[in-house]
C-alpha positions in Angstrom: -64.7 128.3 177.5 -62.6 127.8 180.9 -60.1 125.0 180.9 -61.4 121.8 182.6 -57.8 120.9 184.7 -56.1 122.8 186.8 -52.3 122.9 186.2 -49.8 122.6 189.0 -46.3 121.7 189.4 -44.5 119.6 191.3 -40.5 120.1 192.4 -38.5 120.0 189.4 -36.8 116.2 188.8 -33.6 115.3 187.7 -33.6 112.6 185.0 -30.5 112.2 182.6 -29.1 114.6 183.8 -31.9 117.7 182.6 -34.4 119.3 184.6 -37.7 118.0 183.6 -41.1 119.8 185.4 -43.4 117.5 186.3 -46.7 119.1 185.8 -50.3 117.4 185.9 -53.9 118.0 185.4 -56.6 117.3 188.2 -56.6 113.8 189.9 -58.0 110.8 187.4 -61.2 110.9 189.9 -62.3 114.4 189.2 -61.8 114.2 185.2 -65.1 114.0 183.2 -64.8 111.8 179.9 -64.7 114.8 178.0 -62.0 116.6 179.3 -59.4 113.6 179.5 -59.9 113.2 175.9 -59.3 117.8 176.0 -56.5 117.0 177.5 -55.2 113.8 175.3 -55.8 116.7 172.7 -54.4 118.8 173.6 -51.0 117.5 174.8 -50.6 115.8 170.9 -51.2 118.5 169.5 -48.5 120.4 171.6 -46.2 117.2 171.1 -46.1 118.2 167.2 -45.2 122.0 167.7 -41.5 122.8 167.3 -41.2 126.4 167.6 -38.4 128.7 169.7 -40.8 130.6 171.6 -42.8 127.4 172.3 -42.4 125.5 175.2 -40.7 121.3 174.0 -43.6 118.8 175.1 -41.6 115.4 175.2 -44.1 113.2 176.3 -47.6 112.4 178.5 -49.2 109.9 180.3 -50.3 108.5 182.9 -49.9 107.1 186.4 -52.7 105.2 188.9 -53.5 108.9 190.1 -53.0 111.5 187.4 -52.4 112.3 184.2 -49.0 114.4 183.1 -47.4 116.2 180.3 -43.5 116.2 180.6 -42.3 119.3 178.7 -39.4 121.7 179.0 -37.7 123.0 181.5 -37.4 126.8 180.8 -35.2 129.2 183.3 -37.1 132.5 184.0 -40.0 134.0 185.3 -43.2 134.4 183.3 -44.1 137.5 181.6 -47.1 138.4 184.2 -44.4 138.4 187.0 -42.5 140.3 184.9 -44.8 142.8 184.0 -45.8 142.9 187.9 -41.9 143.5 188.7 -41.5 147.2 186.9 -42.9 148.7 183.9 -41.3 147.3 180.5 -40.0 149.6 178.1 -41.3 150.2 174.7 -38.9 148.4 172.4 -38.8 145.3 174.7 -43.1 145.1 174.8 -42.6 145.2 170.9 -40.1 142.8 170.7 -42.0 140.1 172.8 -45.2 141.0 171.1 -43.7 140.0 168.1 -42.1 136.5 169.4 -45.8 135.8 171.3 -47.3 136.2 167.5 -44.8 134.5 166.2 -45.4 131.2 168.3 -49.0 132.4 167.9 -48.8 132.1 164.3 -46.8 128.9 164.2 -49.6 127.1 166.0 -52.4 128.6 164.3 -50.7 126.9 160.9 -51.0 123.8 163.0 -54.9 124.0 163.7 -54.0 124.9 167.0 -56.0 127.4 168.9 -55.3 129.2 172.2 -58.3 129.8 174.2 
């Protein structure tokens, strides 16, 4: 099943000194019941993982237009930009293959399943 939001971020914000990304789901008027309570879901479930190779959610809410999950700032580019860059060698496929099952795994012993 597709997710029901559509991610997008916003310019990164300064608060306490950190970059924080501010990223959100669809507007509030274009939520169906069901997938507000996905996302609510969703972004608790994340809140409880603590896991190096998963992104930090600190907190979610929500304002008169949106709703939000404020999570980690992470320097880099994502692996499909990556793998679009140049072919990756061997040992470095392996080597992130074993940190995405890793993280995998970690959330699977949570109940948590990636779809």
């Amino acid at each position: 099943m597709a997710a029901e939001w559509v991610w997008f971020t916003r310019p990164k914000t300064r608060v306490l000194d950190a970059l924080w990304p501010s990223n959100s789901c669809l507007p509030k008027s274009r939520l169906t019941p069901q997938a507000l309570e996905r996302f609510q879901r969703e972004a608790h479930a994340d809140f409880a993982l603590n896991h190096p190779h998963i992104c930090t959610v600190y907190d979610s809410g929500s304002d008169a237009k949106e709703h939000f999950i404020a999570m980690e700032f992470l320097e880099g580019s994502t692996l499909k930009h990556r793998i679009n860059l140049r072919p990756i060698q061997a040992d470095r496929i392996i080597d992130l293959g074993g940190q995405i099952v890793d993280a995998l795994d970690a959330a699977h012993n949570r109940g948590i399943i990636h779809l």
